[in-house]
ZAMARGU-4260 file (C-alpha; in steps of 0.2 Angstrom, whole numbers, plus 5000, padded with zeros to 4 digits):
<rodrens>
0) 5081/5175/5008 | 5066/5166/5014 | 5064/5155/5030 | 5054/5141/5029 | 5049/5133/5048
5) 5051/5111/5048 | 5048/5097/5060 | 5056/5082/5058 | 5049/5065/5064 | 5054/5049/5060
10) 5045/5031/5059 | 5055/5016/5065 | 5069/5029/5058 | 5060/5032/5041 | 5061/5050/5045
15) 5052/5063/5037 | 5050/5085/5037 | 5034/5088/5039 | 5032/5107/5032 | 5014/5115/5029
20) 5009/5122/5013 | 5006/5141/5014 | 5029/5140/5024 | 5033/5136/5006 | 5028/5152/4996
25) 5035/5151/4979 | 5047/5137/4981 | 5048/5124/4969 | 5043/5108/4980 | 5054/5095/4968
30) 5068/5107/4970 | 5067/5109/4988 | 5063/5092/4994 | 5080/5086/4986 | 5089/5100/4994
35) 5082/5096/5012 | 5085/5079/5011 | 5101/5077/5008 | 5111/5069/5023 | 5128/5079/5021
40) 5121/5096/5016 | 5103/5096/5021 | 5092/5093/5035 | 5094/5074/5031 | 5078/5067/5029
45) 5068/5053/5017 | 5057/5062/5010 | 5047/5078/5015 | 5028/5079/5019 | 5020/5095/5015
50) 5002/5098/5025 | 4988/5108/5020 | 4970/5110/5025 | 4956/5104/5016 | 4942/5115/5012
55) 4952/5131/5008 | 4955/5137/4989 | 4971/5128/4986 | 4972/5119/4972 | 4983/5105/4981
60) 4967/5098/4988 | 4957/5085/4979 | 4940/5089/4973 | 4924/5084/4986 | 4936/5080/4997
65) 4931/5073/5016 | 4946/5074/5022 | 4952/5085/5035 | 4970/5087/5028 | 4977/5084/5012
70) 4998/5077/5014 | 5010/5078/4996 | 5025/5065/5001 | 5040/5070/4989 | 5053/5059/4987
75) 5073/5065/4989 | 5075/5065/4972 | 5061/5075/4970 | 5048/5063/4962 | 5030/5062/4968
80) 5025/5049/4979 | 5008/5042/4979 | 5008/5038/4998 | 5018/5035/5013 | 5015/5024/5028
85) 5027/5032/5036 | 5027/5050/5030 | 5011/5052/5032 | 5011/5047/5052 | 5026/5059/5052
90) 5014/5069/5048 | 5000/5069/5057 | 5009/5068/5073 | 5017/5084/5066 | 4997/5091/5069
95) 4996/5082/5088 | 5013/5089/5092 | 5009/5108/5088 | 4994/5108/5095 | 4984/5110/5077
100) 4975/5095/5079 | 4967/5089/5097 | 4954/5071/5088 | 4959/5057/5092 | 4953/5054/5073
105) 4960/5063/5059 | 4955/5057/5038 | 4972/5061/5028 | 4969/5064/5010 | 4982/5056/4997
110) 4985/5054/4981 | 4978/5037/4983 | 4965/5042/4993 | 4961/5046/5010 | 4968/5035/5025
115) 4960/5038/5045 | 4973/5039/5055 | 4969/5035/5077 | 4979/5041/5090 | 4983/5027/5102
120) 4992/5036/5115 | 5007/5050/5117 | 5024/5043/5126 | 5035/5053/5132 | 5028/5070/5127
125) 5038/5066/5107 | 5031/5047/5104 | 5016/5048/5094 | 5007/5028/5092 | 4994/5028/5079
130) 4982/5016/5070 | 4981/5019/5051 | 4968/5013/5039 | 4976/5013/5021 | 4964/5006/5011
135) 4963/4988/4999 | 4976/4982/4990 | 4978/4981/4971 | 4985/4965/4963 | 4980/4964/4945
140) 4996/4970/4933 | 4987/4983/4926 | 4985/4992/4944 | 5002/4989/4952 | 5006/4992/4938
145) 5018/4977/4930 | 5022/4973/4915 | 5020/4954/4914 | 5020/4944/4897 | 5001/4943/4898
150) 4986/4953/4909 | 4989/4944/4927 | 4973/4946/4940 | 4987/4945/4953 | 5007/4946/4951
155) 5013/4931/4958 | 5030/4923/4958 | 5032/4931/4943 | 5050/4929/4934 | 5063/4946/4933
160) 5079/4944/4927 | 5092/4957/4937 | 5110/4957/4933 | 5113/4941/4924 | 5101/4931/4938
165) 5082/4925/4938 | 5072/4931/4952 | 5054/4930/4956 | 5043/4943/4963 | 5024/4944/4969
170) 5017/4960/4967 | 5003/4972/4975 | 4998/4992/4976 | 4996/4998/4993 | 4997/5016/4987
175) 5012/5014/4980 | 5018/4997/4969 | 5029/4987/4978 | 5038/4971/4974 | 5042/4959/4985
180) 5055/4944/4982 | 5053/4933/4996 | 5073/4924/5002 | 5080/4913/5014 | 5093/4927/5021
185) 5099/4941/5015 | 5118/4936/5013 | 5117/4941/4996 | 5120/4962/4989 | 5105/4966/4991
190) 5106/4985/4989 | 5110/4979/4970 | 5098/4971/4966 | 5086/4983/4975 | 5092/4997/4965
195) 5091/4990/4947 | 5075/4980/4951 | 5069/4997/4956 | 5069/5004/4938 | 5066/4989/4929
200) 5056/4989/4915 | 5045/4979/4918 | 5040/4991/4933 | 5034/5008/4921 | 5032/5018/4936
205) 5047/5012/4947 | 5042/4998/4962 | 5047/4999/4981 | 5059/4985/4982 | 5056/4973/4997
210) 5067/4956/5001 | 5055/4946/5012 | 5061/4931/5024 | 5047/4924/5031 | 5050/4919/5051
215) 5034/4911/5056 | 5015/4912/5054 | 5014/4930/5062 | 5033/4937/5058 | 5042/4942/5044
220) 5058/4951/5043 | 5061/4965/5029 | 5078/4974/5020 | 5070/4988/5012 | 5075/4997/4993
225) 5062/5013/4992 | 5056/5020/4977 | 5065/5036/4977 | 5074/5034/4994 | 5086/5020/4990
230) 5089/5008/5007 | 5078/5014/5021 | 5075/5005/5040 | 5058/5007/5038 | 5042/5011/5026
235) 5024/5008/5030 | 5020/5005/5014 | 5032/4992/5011 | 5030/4984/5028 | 5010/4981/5023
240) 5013/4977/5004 | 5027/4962/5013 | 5012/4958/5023 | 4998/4955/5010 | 5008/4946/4999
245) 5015/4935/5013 | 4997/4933/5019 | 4990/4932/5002 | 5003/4916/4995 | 4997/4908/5011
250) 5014/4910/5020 | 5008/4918/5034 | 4992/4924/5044 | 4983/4940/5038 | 4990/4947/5057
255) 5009/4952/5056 | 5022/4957/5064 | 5035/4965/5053 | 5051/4966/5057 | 5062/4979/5050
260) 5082/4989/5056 | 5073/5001/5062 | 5059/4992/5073 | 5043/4981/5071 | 5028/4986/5063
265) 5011/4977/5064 | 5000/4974/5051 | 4983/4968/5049 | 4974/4964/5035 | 4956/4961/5041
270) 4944/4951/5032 | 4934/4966/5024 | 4949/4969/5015 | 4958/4985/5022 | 4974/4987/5028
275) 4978/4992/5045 | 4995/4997/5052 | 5000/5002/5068 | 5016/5012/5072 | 5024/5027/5077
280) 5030/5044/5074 | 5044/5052/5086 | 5047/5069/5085 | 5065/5074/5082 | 5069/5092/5081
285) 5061/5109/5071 | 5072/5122/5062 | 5070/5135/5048 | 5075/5131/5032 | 5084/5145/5023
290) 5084/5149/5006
</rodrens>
């Protein structure tokens, strides 16, 4: 038997189990990120973050990486992630909370790429509020990607048809694709139509699935289908990609708050083009995972 030590954290309740690399040993991380995740069996969780320092010889760490940590973000059903929002936090807090990491400033490699991450200020001992750089946003088809009819320089209002009804859908990659189809309410299933949208063909790699109501200038309100997750409160990611797009179609200002079940997240997309997001992380419990 093997015992594996865990944080959890979780994000507006997005929550997350932050393991580090060298705790997992042999273990198949697919494998094991479905088994810890599940609600009724598990730890409960959606999705794991695995942490490991750069600079060392694992072969998890990009190459001529400036980072200081590399973070993997697997999904609960065990696919790869490309980022997190929300995860990632989870994880760096994870660092602050055991005492690994004592900079205000911390550069997170990703899978798409490294994101700086500054601590605003520690509440309560558990409540981690943190400023996140997460790079530029993608819009052309080819980069989301989306298959649209013809190369698209941005996806915009672009038609989908989801269980015998039209939709439209703007699209963008904030380090992960994410679809949003902006509404009036949400007094429709929208759990439905998030799920099938979510392995739509015309999305080759799956998209986060994001139902947009727009409240004013500098709010917007968000129900939430995750790649791999299914419905979630919250996702950093999603909030963001919501926030471009809102921003980008000229229905809001390029500074947002976004409201979501489980809290508000603000996002600012400055006018050099990167993605700011500031949020928190909230440290739940630790455990062993055994095996």
């Amino acid at each position: 038997m093997t015992a594996i030590p865990f944080c959890k954290f979780h994000g507006f309740g997005n929550d997350y189990i932050v393991i580090e690399r060298e705790e997992i040993g042999d273990a198949e991380l697919p494998q094991l990120a479905v088994e810890m995740c599940r609600r009724n069996t598990g730890v409960g969780a959606d999705g794991i973050a695995v942490l490991v320092r750069t600079g060392g010889d694992s072969d998890w760490v990009p190459e001529n990486s400036d980072a200081d940590y590399f973070c993997e973000i697997v999904n609960p059903d065990g696919s790869i992630a490309g980022f997190s929002g929300n995860g990632t936090r989870c994880a760096v807090a994870y660092l602050h909370y055991k005492n690994i990491w004592s900079d205000k400033c911390l550069r997170l490699a990703t899978r798409s790429g490294v994101k700086t991450y500054d601590l605003l200020e520690r509440r309560d001992e558990n409540e981690f509020w943190f400023d996140a750089e997460i790079g530029e946003p993608k819009f052309a088809s080819e980069e989301i990607p989306a298959l649209t009819p013809a190369r698209r320089d941005a996806v915009v209002n672009e038609p989908i048809d989801v269980g015998g009804k039209r939709y439209a859908y703007s699209a963008v990659n904030v380090g992960n694709p994410v679809a949003c189809v902006f509404v009036d309410d949400f007094d429709f299933d929208w759990r439905v139509v998030g799920r099938e949208m979510e392995t739509h063909e015309a999305f080759p790699e799956r998209a986060n699935i994001v139902f947009v109501k727009v409240i004013d200038k500098h709010n917007i309100e968000l129900r939430i289908w995750e790649r791999g997750a299914g419905e979630t409160a919250a996702s950093g990611t999603c909030s963001s990609g919501a926030a471009v797009l809102s921003a980008f179609l000229l229905k809001t200002d390029r500074n947002i708050n976004v409201h979501s079940e489980g809290g508000v997240t603000k996002v600012v997309w400055r006018d050099d083009g990167k993605i700011v997001i500031t949020g928190s992380a909230t440290f739940t419990f630790c455990g062993k995972w055994v095996s």
